[in-house]
C-alpha positions, 0 to 999 in steps of 0.5 A: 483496456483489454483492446489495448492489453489486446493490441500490445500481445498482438504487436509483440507477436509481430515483433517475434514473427519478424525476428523468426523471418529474418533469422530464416533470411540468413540462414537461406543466404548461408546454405546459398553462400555454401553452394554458390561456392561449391558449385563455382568450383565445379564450374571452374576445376570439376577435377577438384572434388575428385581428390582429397581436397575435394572430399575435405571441402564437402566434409568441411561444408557440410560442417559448416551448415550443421555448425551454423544450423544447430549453433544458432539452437545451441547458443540460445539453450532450451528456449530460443524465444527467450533467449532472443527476447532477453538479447534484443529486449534487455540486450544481455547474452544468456551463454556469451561463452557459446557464442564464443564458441561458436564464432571460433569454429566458424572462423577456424572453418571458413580459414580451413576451407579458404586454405582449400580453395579461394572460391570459398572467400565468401564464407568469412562474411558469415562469423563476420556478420554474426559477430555483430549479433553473437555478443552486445556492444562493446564487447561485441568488437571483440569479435568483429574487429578480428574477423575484420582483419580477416575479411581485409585479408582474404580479398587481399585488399590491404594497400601495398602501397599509397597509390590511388589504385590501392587506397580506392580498392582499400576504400571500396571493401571499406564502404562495402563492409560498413553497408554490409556491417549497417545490414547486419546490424540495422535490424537489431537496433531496430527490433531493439527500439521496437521491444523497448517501445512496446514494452513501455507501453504495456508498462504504462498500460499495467500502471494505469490499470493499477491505477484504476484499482487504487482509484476504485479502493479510495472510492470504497474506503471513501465510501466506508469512511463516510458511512463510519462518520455518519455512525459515529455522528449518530452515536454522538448525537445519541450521547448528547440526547442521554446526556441533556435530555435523558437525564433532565427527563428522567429528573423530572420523572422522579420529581413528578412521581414524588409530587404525585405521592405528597399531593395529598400528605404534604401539599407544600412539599408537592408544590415545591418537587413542582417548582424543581421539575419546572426548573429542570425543565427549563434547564433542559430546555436551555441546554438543548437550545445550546446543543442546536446552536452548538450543532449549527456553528460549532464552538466551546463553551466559554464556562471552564471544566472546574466551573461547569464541575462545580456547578452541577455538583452544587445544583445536585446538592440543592435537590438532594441535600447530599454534603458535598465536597469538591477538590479541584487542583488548580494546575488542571487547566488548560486542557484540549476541548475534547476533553474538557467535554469528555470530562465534563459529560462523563462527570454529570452522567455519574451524579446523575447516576448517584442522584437517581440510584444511590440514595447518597448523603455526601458525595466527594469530586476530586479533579487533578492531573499527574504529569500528562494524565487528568484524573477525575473521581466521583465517589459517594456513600450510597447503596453502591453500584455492585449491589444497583448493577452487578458486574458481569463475568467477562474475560479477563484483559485489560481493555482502554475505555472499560469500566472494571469492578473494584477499579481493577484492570485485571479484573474478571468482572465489568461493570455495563449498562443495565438493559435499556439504559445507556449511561455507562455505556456513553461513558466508555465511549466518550472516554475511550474517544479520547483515548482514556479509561473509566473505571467503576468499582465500589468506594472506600470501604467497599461502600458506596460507588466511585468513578475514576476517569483518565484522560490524557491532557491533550486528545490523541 
């Protein structure tokens, strides 16, 4: 890439060296036309410059090489090269009316001279062949086209008639002017073609180099990507572990820590915490059969939300005795998987929650939907989640997903996971997920603990 950004400088400097030598050409084939001129008259009249006339001729073309000279630099302004590039490259004039200027005061010359003595015919051919170069086309005919006349005029090679001597002399300074016209001109449409050329290419080249950059930020975004799908995985993965495993681990803790203490008081209220810790057992152990399948083909469960609500409720109430009561509005359903599962795990983390903190003896489940919302609250008349958990001081704002004491979004405090715990915490994930809240705040009365989730029907 940067020998092709290399070679396209060095083709351009080119381009701009061989501009430069061709107005170099000119202008020596300018200063010659002058002095063949001059030196034609002194060959032929030496007596001329002796007069008035002469001293004029010498005066005027000394004008004319300045004005040639020095107009060239006027016409282009402070920076020649741009000046060049723009007219060529863009073919725009940056001072038309200077080069106007200039065209006149060479044609007004050169008729002045022409009027002094004939030998200085020449001298129209040069605003002749600048006119083709001083203003783009089509407004460049109007110059050329009267200096063409004036040409015509000069050599006197109008037909006075329709003879063939008139018309092949007529004919000649016609073909001779189209040759001159062509030499003129050529090169123009030539470095023209060239600039516009080169100046593709280093387009293409400036493209395919930003090209190369997008190519490289897709591959760090990918890159990123990647990296947030593997995080966001883990943290899922994370979530089913606490939510399967974590819960039925820690069941089966209480109950084997309960066993242990009735042992030797109540051997048949031992054997029976027993039996419940092998039934959570084998619980936990259908589940996390289920999360593997679930993991190795993907799919929902065929059970609905209100089933599966229902259901861990009452398996919660037949290890506590809680009284419980469960309303669930039948227009709830249909809803989008994540959701439903959103729902779901958000539900059976606060009873289980209730079940291991609370010491609850009744435990109401609401499940409804306002309009676009599904609204899921859990409310129980235990010890109350202030006194269990604190909130923490935070600052005050409203943030989707946080869980807010007293269910208050413009609350100053909120409600974590203790230390070493996780709970709340994939609560607040699995809802915000979903782009929904979950607020946590004492129950009716400023007793007990209650857990309102919204979520929007369908995911976003």
């Amino acid at each position: 890439m940067q020998e092709a950004q290399t070679s396209s400088l060095t083709q351009m400097t080119a381009l701009g060296r061989f501009g430069k030598n061709i107005s170099l050409f000119w202008r020596i084939v300018v200063f010659a036309s002058v002095l063949i001129s001059l030196l034609n008259i002194l060959a032929h009249d030496p007596s001329f410059y002796a007069g008035p006339r002469g001293w004029g001729a010498l005066a005027l073309a000394l004008c004319y090489l300045i004005a040639f000279t020095y107009g060239a630099h006027w016409i282009a302004g402070s920076n020649p090269d741009d000046y060049w590039k723009t007219r060529i490259n863009c073919g725009r004039v940056l001072f038309p009316w200077r080069a106007v200027a200039l065209w006149a005061v060479l044609v007004a010359l050169s008729v002045v001279m022409f009027a002094l003595d004939t030998n200085f015919l020449w001298l129209i051919w040069i605003p002749y062949g600048m006119s083709f170069t001083l203003l783009p086309m089509p407004r460049g005919l109007l110059l050329i086209v009267p200096t063409a006349f004036l040409v015509i005029a000069f050599n006197q090679e109008l037909p006075k008639t329709l003879s063939m001597p008139d018309l092949v002399n007529f004919t000649g300074l016609v073909l001779g002017m189209a040759c001159y016209s062509a030499v003129i001109y050529m090169p123009i449409v030539l470095l023209r073609h060239r600039f516009q050329r080169e100046r593709m290419y280093a387009d293409l080249e400036q493209s395919h180099r930003e090209l190369e950059a997008a190519h490289q930020q897709l591959e760090h975004a990918a890159t990123h990507e990647r990296e947030l799908a593997v995080l966001r995985e883990r943290g899922r993965l994370a979530r089913d572990m606490h939510d399967t495993l974590g819960h039925s681990l820690a069941l089966m803790t209480v109950k084997l820590e309960a066993a242990q203490r009735l042992r030797h008081v109540d051997s048949d209220r031992a054997d029976h915490e027993v039996a419940a810790t092998q039934a959570i057992a084998r619980g936990a152990l259908a589940e996390l059969r289920a999360a593997i399948a679930n993991l190795r083909t993907p799919g929902g469960s065929s059970e609905s939300l209100a089933n599966a609500l229902s259901r861990a409720v009452c398996d919660g109430a037949a290890r506590t005795g809680w009284q419980v009561t469960c309303e669930i509005a039948p227009d709830v359903e249909p809803l989008s998987d994540q959701v439903s599962e959103a729902l779901l795990r958000t539900g059976i983390e606060a009873l289980t929650n209730i079940e291991r903190h609370a010491d609850a003896h009744t435990v109401c489940i609401q499940l409804t939907r306002q309009h676009d919302t599904v609204i899921l609250r859990i409310e129980d008349d235990g010890v109350g989640i202030l006194t269990t958990n604190p909130p923490q001081r935070i600052e005050a704002r409203t943030v989707r997903g946080t869980a807010m004491a007293n269910g208050d979004d413009s609350a100053h405090s909120a409600i974590n996971s203790p230390q070493g715990h996780f709970g709340i915490t994939g609560m607040r994930e699995r809802t915000a997920g979903v782009s929904g809240t979950v607020l946590i705040g004492a129950g009716a009365n400023g007793h007990g603990t209650c857990v309102e989730v919204r979520l929007p029907v369908a995911a976003e």
